[in-house]
Backbone as XML, in Angstrom:
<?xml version="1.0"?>
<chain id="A" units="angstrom">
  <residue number="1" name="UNK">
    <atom name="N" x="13.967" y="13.664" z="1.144"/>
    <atom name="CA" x="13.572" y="12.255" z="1.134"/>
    <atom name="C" x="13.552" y="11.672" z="2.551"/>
  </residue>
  <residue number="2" name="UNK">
    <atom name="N" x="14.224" y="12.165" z="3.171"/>
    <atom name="CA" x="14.866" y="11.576" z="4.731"/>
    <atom name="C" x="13.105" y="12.074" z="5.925"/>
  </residue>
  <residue number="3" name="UNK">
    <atom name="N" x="12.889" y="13.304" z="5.076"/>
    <atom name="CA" x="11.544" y="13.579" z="5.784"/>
    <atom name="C" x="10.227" y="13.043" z="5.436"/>
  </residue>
  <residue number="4" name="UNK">
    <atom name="N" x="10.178" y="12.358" z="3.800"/>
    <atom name="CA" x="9.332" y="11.718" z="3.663"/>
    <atom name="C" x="9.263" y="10.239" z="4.286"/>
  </residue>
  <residue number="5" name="UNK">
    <atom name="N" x="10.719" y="9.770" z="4.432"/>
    <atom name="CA" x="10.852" y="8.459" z="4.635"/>
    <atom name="C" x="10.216" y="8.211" z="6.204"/>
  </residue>
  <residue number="6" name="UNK">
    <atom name="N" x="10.480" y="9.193" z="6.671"/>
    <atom name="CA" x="10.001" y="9.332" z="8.354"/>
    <atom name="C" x="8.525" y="9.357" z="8.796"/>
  </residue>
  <residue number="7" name="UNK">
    <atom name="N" x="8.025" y="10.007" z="7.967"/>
    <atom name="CA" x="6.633" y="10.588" z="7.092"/>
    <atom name="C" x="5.662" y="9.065" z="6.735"/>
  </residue>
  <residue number="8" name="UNK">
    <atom name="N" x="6.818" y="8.510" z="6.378"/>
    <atom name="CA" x="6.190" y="7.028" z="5.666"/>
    <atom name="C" x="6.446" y="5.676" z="6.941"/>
  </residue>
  <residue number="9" name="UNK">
    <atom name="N" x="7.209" y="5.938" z="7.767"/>
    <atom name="CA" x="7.221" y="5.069" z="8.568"/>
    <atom name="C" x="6.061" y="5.238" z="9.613"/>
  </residue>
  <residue number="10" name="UNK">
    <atom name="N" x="5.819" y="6.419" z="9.899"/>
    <atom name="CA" x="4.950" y="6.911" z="11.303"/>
    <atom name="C" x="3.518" y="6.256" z="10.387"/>
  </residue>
  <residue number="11" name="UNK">
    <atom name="N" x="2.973" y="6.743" z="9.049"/>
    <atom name="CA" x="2.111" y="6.724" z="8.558"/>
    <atom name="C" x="1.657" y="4.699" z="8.969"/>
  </residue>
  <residue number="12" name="UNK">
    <atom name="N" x="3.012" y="4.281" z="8.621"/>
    <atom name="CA" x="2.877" y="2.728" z="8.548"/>
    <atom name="C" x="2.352" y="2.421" z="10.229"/>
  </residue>
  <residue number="13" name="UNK">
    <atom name="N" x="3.150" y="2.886" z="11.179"/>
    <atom name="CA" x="2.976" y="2.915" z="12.485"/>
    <atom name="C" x="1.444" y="3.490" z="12.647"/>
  </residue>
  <residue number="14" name="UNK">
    <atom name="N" x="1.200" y="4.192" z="12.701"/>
    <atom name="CA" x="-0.516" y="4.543" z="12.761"/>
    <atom name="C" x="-1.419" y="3.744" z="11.929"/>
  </residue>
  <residue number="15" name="UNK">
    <atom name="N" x="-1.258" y="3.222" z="10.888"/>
    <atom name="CA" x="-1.761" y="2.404" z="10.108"/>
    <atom name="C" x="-2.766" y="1.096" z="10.975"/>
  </residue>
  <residue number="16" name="UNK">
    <atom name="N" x="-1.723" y="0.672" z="11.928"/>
    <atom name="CA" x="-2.356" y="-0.082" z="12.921"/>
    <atom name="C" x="-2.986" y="0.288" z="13.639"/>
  </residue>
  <residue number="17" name="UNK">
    <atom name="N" x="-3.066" y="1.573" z="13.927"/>
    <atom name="CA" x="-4.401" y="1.548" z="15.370"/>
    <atom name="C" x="-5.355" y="2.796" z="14.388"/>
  </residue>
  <residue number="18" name="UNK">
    <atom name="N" x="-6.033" y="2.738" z="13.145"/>
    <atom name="CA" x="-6.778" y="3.488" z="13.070"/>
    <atom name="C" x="-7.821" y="3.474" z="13.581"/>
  </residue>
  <residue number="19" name="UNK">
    <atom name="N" x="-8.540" y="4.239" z="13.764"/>
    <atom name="CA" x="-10.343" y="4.588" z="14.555"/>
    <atom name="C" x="-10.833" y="3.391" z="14.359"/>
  </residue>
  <residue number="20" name="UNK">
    <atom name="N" x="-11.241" y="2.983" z="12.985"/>
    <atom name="CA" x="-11.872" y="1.903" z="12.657"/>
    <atom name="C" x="-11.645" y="1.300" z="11.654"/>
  </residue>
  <residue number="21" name="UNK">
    <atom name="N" x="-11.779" y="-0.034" z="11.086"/>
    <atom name="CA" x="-11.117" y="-0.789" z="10.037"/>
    <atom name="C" x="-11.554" y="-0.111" z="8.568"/>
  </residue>
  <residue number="22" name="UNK">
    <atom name="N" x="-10.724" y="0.236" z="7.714"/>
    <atom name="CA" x="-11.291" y="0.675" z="6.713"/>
    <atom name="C" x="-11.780" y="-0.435" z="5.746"/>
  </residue>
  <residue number="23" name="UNK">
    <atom name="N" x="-12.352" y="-0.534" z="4.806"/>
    <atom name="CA" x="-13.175" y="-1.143" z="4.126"/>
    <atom name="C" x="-11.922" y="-1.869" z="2.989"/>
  </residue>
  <residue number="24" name="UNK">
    <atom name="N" x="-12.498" y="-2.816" z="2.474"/>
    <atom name="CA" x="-11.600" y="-3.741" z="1.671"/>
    <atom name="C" x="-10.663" y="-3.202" z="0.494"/>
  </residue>
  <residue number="25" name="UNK">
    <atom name="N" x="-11.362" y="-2.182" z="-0.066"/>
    <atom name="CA" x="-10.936" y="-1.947" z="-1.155"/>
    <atom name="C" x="-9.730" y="-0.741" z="-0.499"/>
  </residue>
  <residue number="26" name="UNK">
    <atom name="N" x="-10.161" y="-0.004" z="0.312"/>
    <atom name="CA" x="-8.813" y="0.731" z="0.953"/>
    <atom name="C" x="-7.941" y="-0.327" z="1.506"/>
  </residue>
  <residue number="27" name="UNK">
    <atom name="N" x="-8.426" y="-1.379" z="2.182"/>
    <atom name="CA" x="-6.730" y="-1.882" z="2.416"/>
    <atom name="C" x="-6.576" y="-2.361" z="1.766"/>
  </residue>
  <residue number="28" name="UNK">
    <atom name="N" x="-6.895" y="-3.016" z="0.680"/>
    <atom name="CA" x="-6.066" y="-3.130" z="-0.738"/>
    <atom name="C" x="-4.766" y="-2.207" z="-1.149"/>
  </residue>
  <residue number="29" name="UNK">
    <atom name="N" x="-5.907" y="-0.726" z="-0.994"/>
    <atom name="CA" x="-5.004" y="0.429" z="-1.462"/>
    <atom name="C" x="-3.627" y="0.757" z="-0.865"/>
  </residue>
  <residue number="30" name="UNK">
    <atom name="N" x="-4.639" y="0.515" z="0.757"/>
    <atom name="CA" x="-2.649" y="0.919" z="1.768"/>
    <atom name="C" x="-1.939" y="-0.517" z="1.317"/>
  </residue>
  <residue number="31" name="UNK">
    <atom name="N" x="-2.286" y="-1.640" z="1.428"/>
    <atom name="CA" x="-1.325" y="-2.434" z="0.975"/>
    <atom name="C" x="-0.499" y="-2.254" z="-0.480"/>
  </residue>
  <residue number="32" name="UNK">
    <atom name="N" x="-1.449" y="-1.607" z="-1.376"/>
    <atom name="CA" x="-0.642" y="-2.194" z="-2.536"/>
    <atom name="C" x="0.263" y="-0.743" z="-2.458"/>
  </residue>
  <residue number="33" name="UNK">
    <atom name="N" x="-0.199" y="0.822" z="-1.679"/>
    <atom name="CA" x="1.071" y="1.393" z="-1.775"/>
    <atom name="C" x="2.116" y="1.292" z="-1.035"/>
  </residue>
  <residue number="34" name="UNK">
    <atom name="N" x="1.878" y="0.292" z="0.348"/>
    <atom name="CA" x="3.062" y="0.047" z="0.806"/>
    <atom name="C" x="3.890" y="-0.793" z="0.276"/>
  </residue>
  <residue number="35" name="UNK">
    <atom name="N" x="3.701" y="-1.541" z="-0.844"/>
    <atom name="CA" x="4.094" y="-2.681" z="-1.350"/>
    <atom name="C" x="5.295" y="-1.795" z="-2.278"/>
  </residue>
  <residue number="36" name="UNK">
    <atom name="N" x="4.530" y="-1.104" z="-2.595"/>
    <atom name="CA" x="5.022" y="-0.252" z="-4.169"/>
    <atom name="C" x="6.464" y="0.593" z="-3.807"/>
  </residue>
  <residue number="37" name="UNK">
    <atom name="N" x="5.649" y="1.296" z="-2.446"/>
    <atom name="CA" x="6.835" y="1.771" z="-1.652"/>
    <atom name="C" x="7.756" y="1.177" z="-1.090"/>
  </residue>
  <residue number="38" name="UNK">
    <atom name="N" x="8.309" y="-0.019" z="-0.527"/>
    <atom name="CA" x="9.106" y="-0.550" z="-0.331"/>
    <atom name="C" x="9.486" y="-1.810" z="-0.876"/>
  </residue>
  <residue number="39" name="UNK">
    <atom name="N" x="9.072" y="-1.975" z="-1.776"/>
    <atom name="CA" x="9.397" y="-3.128" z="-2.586"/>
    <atom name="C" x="9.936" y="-2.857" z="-4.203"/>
  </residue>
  <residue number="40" name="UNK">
    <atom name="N" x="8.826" y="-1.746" z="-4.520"/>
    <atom name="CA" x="8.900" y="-1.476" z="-6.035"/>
    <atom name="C" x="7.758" y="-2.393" z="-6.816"/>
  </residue>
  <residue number="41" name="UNK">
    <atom name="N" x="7.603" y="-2.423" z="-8.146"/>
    <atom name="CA" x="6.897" y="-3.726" z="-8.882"/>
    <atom name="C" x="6.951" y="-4.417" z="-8.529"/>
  </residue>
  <residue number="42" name="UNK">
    <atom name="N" x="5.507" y="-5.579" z="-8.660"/>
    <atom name="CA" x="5.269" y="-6.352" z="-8.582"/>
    <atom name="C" x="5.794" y="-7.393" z="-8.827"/>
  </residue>
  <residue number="43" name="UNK">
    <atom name="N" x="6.651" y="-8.863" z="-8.637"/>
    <atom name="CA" x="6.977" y="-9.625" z="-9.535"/>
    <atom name="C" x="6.630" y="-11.028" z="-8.771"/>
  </residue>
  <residue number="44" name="UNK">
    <atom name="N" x="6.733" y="-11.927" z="-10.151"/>
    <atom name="CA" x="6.633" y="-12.835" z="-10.287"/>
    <atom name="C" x="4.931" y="-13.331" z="-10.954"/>
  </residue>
  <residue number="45" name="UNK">
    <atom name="N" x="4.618" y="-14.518" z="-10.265"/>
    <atom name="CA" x="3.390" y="-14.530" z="-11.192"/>
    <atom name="C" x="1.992" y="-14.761" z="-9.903"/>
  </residue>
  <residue number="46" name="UNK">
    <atom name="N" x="0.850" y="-14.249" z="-10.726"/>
    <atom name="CA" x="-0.470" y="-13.607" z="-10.558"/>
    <atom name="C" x="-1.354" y="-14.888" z="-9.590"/>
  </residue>
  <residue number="47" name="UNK">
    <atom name="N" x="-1.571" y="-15.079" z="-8.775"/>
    <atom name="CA" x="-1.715" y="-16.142" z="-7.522"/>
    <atom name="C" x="-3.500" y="-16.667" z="-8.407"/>
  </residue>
  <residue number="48" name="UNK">
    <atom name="N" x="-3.475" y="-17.865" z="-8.438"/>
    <atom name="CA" x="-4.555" y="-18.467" z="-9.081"/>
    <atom name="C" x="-5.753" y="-18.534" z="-8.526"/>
  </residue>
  <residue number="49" name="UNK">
    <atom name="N" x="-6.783" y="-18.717" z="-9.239"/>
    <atom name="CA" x="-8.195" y="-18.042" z="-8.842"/>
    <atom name="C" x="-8.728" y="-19.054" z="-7.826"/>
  </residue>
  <residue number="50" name="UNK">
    <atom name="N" x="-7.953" y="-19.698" z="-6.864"/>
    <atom name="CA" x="-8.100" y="-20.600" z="-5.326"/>
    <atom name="C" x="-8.142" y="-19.234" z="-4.125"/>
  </residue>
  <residue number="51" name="UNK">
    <atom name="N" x="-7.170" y="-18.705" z="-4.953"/>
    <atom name="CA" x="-5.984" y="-17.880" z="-3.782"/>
    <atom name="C" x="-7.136" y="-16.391" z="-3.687"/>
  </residue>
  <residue number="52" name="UNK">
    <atom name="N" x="-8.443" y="-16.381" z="-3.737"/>
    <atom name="CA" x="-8.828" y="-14.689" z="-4.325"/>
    <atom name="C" x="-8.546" y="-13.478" z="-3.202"/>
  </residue>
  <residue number="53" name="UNK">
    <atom name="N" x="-7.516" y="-14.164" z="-1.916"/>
    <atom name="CA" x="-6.880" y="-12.870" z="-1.214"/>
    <atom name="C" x="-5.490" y="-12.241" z="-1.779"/>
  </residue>
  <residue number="54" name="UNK">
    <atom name="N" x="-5.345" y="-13.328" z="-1.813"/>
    <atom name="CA" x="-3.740" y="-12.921" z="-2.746"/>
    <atom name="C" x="-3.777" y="-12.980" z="-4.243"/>
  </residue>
  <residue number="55" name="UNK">
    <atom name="N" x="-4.798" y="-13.131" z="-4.977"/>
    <atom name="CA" x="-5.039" y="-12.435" z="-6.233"/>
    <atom name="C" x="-5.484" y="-10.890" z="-6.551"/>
  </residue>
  <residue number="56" name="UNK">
    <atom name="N" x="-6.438" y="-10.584" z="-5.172"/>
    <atom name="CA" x="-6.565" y="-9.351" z="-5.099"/>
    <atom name="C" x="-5.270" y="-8.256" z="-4.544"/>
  </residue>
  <residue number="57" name="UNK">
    <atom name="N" x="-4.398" y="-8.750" z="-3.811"/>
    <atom name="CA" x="-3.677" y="-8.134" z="-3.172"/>
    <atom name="C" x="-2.479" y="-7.808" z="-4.454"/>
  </residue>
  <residue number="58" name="UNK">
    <atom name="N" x="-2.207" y="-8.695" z="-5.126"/>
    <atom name="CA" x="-1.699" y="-9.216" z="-6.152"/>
    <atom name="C" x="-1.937" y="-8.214" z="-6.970"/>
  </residue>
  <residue number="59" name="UNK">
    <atom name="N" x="-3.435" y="-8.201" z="-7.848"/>
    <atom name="CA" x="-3.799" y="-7.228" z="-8.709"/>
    <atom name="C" x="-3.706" y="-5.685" z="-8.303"/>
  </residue>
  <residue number="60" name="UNK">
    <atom name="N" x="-4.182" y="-5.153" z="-7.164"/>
    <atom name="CA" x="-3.942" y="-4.099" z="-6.363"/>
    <atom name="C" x="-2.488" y="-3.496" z="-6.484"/>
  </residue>
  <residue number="61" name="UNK">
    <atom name="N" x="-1.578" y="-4.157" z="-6.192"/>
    <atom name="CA" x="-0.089" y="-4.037" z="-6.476"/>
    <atom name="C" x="0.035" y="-3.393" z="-7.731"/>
  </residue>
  <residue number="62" name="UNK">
    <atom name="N" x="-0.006" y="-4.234" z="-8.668"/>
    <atom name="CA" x="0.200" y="-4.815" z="-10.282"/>
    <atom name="C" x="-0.331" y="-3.469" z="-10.540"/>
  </residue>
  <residue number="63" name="UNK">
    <atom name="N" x="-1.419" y="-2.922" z="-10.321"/>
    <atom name="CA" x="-1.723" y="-1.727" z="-11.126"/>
    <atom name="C" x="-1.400" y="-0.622" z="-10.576"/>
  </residue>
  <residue number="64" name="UNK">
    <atom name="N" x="-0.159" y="-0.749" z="-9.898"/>
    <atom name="CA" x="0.736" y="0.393" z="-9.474"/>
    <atom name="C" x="2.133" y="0.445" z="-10.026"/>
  </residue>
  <residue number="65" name="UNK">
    <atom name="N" x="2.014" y="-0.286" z="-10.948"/>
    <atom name="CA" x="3.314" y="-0.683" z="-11.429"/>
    <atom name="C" x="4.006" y="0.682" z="-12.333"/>
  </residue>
  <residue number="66" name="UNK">
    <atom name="N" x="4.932" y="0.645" z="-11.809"/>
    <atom name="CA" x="5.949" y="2.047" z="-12.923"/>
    <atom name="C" x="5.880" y="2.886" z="-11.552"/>
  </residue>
  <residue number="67" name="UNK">
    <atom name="N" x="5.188" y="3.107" z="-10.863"/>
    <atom name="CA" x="4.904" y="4.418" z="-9.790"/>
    <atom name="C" x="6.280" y="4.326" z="-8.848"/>
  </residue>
  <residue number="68" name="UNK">
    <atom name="N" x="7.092" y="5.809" z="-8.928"/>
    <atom name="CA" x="7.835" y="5.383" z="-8.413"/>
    <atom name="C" x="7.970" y="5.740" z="-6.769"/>
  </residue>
  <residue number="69" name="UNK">
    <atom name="N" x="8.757" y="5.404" z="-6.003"/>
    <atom name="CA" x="8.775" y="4.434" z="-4.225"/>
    <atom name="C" x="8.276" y="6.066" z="-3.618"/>
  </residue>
  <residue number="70" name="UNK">
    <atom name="N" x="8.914" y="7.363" z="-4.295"/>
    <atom name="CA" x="8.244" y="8.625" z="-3.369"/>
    <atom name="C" x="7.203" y="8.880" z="-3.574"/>
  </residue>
  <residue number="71" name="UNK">
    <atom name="N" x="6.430" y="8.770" z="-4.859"/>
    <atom name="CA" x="4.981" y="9.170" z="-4.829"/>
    <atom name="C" x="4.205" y="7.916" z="-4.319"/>
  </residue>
  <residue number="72" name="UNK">
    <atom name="N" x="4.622" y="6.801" z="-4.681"/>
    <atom name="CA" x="3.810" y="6.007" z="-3.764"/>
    <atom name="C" x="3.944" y="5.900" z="-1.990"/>
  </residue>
  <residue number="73" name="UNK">
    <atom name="N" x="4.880" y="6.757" z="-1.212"/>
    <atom name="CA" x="5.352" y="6.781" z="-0.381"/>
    <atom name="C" x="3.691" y="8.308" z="0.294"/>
  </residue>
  <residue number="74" name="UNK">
    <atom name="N" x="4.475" y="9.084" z="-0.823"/>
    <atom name="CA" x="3.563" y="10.216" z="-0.232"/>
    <atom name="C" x="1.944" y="10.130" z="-0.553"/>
  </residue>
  <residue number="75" name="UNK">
    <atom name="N" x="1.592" y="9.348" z="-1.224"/>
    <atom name="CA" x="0.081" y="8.763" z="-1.400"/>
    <atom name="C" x="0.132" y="7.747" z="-0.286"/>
  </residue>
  <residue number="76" name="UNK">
    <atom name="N" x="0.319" y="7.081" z="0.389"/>
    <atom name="CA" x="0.453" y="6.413" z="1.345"/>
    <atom name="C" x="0.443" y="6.859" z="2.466"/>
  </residue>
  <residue number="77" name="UNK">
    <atom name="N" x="0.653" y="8.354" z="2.753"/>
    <atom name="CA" x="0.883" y="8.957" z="3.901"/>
    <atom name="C" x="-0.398" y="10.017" z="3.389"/>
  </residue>
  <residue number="78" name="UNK">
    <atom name="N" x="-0.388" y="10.080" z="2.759"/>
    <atom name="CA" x="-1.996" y="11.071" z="2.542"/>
    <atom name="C" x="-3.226" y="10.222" z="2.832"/>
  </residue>
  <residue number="79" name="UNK">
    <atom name="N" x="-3.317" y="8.672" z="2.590"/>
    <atom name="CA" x="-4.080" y="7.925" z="2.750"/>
    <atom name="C" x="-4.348" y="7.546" z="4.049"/>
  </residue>
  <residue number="80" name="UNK">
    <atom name="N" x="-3.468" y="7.186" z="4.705"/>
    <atom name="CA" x="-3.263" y="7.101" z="6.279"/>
    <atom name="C" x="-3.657" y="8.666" z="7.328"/>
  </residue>
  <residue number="81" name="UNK">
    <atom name="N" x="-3.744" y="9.597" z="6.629"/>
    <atom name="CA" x="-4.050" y="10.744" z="7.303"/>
    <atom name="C" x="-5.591" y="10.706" z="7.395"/>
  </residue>
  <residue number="82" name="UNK">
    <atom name="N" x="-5.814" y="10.714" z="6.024"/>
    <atom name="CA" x="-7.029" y="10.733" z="5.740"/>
    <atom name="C" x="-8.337" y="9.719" z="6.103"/>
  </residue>
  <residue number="83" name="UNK">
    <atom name="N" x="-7.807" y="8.586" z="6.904"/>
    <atom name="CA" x="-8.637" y="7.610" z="7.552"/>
    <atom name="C" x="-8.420" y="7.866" z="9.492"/>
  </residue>
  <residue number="84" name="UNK">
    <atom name="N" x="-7.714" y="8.696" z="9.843"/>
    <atom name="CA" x="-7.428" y="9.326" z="10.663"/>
    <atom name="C" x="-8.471" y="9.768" z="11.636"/>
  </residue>
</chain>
């Protein structure tokens, strides 16, 4: 775990300077698995249809729900490689 966790920080650290901005629906994705990964589920309630950045970011999350913090850790670091 100690090597994924390391694994998952660098991934977060590169995250910021990739080649080029990835497209919306991937940073949805790295957000909602970093979310998943260090937060766990989603909670509280679903940001109203004013808000449609943080409804999406929101929903993105939400349908990661149950996944638990290492596989969303190591999908997170496969994702970040892979925009590399």
């Amino acid at each position: 775990m100690a090597d994924l966790k390391a694994a998952f920080e660098k991934a977060v650290a590169d995250s910021k300077s990739l080649p080029e901005r990835p497209d919306n629906q991937t940073l949805l994705k790295i957000y909602a698995l970093y979310k998943q990964a260090s937060a766990g589920d989603v909670e509280g309630k679903r940001p109203g249809f004013t808000d449609m950045v943080g409804r999406a970011k929101w929903d993105a999350w939400n349908e990661l729900k149950g996944k638990d913090a290492k596989s969303a850790m190591k999908e997170y670091v496969d994702l970040i490689e892979s925009l590399k």
